[in-house]
TORMAR-695361 format. One line per 5 residues: number of its first residue (from 1); their letters; for each residue z, y, x of C-alpha. Coordinates in Angstrom, 3 decimals, m for minus. Layout:
N
NUM	a	Z:Y:X  ...
END
This chain:
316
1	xxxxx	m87.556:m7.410:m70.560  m84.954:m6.199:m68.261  m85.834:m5.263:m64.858  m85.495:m7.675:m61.971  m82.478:m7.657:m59.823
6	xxxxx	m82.534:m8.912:m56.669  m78.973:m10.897:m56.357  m76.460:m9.620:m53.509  m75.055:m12.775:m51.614  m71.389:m11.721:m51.224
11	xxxxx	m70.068:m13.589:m48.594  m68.157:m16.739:m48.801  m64.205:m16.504:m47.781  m64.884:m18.633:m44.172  m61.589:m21.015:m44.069
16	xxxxx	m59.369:m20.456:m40.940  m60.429:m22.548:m38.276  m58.432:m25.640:m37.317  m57.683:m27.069:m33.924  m58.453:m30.869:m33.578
21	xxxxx	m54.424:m31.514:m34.524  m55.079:m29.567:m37.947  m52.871:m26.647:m36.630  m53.765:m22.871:m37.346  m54.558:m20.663:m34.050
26	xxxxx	m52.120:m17.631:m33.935  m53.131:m14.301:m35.451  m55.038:m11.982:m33.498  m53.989:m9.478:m35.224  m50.593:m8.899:m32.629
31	xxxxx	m47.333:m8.808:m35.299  m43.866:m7.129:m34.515  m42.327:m10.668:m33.629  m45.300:m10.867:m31.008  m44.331:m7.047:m29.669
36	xxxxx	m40.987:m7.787:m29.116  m41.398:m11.012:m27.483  m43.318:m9.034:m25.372  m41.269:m6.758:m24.294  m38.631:m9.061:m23.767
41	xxxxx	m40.811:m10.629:m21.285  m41.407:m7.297:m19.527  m37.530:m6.573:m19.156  m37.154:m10.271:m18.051  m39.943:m9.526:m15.396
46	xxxxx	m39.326:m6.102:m14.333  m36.549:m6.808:m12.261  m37.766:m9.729:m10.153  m40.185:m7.424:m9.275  m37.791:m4.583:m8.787
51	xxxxx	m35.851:m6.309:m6.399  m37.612:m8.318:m4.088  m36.037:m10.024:m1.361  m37.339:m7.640:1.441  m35.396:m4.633:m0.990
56	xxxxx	m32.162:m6.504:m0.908  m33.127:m7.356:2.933  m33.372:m3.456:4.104  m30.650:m2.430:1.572  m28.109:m4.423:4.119
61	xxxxx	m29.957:m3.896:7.171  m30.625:0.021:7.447  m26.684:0.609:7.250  m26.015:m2.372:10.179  m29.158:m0.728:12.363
66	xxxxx	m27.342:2.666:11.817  m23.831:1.609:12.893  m25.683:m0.448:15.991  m27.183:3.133:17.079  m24.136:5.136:16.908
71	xxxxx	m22.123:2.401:18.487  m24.682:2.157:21.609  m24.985:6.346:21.295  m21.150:6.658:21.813  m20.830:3.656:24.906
76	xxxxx	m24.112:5.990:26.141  m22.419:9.042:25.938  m19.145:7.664:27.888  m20.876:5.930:30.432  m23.140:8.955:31.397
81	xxxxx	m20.878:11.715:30.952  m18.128:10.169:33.280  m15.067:11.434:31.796  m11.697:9.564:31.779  m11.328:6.559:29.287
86	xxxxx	m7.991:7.810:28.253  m9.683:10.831:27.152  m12.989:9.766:26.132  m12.546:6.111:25.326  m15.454:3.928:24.751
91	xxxxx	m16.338:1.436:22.065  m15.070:m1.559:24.400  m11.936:0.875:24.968  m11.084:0.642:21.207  m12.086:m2.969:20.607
96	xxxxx	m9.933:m3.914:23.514  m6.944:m1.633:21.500  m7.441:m3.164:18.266  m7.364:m6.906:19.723  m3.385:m5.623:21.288
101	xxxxx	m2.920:m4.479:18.054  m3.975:m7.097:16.639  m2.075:m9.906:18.544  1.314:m7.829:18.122  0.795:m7.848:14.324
106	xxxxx	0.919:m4.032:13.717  m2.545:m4.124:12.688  m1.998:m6.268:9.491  1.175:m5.028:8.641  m0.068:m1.216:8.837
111	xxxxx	m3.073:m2.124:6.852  m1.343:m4.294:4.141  1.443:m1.434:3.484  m1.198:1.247:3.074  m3.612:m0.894:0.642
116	xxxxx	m0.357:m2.008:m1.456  0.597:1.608:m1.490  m2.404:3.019:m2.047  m3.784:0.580:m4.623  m0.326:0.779:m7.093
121	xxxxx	m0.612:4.540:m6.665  m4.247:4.927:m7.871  m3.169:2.338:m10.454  m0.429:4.335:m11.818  m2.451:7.604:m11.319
126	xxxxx	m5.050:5.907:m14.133  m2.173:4.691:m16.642  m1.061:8.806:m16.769  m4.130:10.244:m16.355  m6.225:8.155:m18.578
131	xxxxx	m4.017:9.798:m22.369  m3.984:13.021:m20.595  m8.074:13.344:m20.444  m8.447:11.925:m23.520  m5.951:14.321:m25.221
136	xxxxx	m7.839:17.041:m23.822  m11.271:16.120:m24.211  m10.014:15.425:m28.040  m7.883:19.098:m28.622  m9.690:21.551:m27.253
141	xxxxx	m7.016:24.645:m27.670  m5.584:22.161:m25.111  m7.992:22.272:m22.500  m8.669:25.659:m22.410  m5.051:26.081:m21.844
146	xxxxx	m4.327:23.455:m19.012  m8.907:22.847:m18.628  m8.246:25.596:m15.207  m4.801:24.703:m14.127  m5.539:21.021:m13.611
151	xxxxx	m9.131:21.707:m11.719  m6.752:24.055:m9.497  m4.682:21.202:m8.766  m7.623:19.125:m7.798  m8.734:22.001:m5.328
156	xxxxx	m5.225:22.083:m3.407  m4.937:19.788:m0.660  m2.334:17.357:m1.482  m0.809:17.329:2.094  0.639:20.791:1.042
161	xxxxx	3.241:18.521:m1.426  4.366:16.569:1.139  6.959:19.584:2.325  8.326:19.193:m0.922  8.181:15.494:m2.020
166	xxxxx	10.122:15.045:1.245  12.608:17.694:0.092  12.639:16.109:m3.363  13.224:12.335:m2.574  13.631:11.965:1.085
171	xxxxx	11.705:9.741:3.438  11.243:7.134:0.951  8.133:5.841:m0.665  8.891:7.566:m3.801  7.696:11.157:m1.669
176	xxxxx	4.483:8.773:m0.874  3.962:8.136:m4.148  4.402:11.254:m5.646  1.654:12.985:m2.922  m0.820:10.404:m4.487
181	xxxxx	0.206:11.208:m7.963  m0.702:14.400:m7.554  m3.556:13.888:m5.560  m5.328:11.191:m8.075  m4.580:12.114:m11.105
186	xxxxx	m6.380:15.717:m11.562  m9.479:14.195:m10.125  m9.699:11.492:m12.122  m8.875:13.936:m15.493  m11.713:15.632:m14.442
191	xxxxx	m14.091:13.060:m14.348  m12.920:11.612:m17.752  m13.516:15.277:m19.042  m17.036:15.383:m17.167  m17.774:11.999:m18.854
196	xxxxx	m16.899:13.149:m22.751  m19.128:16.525:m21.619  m22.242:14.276:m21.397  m21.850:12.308:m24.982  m24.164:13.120:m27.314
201	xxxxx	m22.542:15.142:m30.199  m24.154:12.880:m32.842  m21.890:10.046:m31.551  m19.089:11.987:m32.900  m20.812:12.663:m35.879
206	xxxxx	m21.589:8.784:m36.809  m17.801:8.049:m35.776  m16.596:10.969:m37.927  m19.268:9.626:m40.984  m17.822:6.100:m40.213
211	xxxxx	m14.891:7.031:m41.179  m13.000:6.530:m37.824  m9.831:8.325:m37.061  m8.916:10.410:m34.275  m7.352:7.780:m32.444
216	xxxxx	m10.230:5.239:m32.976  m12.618:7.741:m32.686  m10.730:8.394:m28.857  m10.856:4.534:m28.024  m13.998:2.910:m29.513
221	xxxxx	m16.814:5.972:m29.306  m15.336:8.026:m26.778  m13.858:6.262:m23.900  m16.921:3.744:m24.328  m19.417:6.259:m24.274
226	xxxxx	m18.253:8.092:m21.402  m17.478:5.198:m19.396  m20.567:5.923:m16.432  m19.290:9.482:m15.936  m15.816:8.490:m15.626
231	xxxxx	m16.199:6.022:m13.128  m17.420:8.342:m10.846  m13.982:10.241:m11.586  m12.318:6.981:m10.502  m14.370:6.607:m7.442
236	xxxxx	m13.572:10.228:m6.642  m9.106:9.646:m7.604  m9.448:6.181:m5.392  m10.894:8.679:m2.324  m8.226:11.344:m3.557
241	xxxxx	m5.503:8.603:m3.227  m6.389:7.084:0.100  m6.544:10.738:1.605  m3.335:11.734:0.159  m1.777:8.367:1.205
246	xxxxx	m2.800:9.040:4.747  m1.885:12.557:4.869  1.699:11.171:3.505  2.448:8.450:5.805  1.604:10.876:8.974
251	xxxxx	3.926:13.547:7.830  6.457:11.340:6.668  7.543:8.808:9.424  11.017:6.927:9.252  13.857:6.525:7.113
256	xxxxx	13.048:3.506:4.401  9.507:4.243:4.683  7.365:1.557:6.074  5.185:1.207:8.545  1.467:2.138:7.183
261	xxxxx	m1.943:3.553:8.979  m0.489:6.742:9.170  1.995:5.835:10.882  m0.110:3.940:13.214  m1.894:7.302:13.727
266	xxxxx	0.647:9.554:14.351  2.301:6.331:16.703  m1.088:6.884:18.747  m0.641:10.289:18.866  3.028:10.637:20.181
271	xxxxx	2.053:7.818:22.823  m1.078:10.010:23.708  m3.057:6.704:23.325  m6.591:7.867:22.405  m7.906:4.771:22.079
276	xxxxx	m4.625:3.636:19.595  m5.849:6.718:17.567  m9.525:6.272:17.269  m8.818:2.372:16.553  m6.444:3.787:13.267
281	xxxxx	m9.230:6.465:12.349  m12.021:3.456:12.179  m9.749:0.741:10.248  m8.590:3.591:7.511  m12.619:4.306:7.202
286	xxxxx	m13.179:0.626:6.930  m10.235:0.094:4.773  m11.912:2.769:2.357  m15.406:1.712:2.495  m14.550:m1.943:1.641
291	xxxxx	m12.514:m0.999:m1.154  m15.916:1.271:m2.728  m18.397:m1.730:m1.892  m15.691:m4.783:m3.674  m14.602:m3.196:m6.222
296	xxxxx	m16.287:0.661:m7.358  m20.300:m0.533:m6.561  m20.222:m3.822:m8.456  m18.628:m2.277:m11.380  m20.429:0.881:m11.401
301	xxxxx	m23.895:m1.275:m11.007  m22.610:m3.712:m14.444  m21.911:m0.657:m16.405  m24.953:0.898:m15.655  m27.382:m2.132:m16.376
306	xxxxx	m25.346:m3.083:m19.099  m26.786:0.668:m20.371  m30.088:0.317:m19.541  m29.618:3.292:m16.525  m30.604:0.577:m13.675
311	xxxxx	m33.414:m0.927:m12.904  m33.010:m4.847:m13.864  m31.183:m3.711:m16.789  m33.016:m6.642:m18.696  m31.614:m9.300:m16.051
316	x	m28.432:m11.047:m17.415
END
């Protein structure tokens, strides 16, 4: 007689509970479709939080409260230290000066010359300089050779061509144009070269396994990839260009040449009109500033969330 076995109860395979419609519940168990949709909802989230309205609030404000100080500073300073306006002029001095100029249409013509000038020049400075920085970022036996000469070029001032371009071509625009040639262009070869520096080398490595030629390899990996560095080389030849366009149009005054902010400079100078000159040094400021907040900032901010490198980078 065998021994006696006590039987084991295994336990019975419990069916998955059903909700009153007959559906299944969702896994507890959290799968990769779950992960993903939540981090989806994280990046979707993030930047609402990021940027709250108080952010974008005191991102605009700060900058007016700071220009409201030095304004009321400066009309301080004039009305205590009691020097002449026509020495010292005051911030009602050069309001009143850019209303005259203003109502006698310099103002708008000076300003419309020297964006038209300066815009075609940095535009023309990026069609040339654009191959160049790619052909040396690409050959490097070339850089090393012409790597130095072109950062020396970026060093000089460019209001030590203007001798020269005038020389050259006369007072025409072509010496304006040249003085922002070679004023843009070696700063914004540099900061296509500083770009390709920061490019992972296994980039190249996938384009070269790919099967890409140099060419492609130039204009779909390269270019692409160092897009955020060289932007800040074209935010650096736009400030090149607007200097060297000013420095141009003071030095240069008559003949076919028209009639730009420098010229409205130098024409406050020669007249000994302080308040002319300070009114030309704020609108060429302005004139530059607007140009980095329309145009530079918004790009710079879509390239960079478009990257992931900004916060809200989730936020389309």
């Amino acid at each position: 007689m065998s021994p006696s076995r006590t039987p084991t109860l295994s336990p019975k395979p419990t069916a998955p509970r059903q909700s009153q419609h007959g559906e299944q519940p969702p896994p507890s168990t959290p799968t990769l479709a779950n992960l993903e949709n939540g981090l989806d909802h994280l990046q979707a989230t993030a930047p609402a939080t990021a940027h709250s309205s108080g952010t974008q609030v005191r991102r605009v404000a700060l900058p007016v409260i700071a220009v409201v100080l030095l304004i009321a500073a400066w009309q301080i300073y004039v009305t205590l230290s009691g020097q002449r306006r026509d020495l010292v002029p005051g911030p009602l001095d050069v309001a009143a000066s850019l209303g005259e100029l203003w109502r006698e249409g310099l103002l708008q013509e000076s300003v419309a010359t020297s964006l038209q000038r300066g815009v075609l020049g940095f535009l023309i400075s990026l069609l040339i300089a654009a191959p160049i920085g790619l052909a040396l970022a690409q050959i490097k036996p070339l850089r090393q050779a012409f790597g130095p000469l072109i950062s020396g070029m970026q060093v000089l001032p460019s209001v030590a061509w203007v001798p020269a371009a005038i020389i050259w071509f006369g007072l025409s625009d072509a010496t304006v144009y040249f003085v922002i040639l070679l004023g843009a262009i070696p700063s914004i070869i540099n900061g296509l070269l500083a770009g390709v520096d920061q490019i992972p080398p296994s980039f190249r490595t996938m384009g070269t396994v790919l099967g890409a030629s140099r060419t492609q390899l130039a204009t779909r990996i390269i270019l692409p990839a160092a897009l955020p560095g060289f932007l800040g080389g074209l935010k650096q030849g736009w400030a090149f260009s607007w200097r060297s366009l000013m420095a141009a149009e003071i030095i240069a005054v008559g003949g076919s040449l028209g009639f730009g902010l420098g010229s409205l400079l130098q024409r406050g100078r020669d007249l000994a009109d302080l308040a002319m000159v300070m009114s030309s040094i704020l609108v060429i400021l302005f004139v530059g500033i607007l140009v980095e907040l329309l145009i530079f900032a918004p790009l710079e901010r879509r390239v960079l969330r478009g990257r992931g490198l900004l916060a809200g980078a989730g936020a389309r």
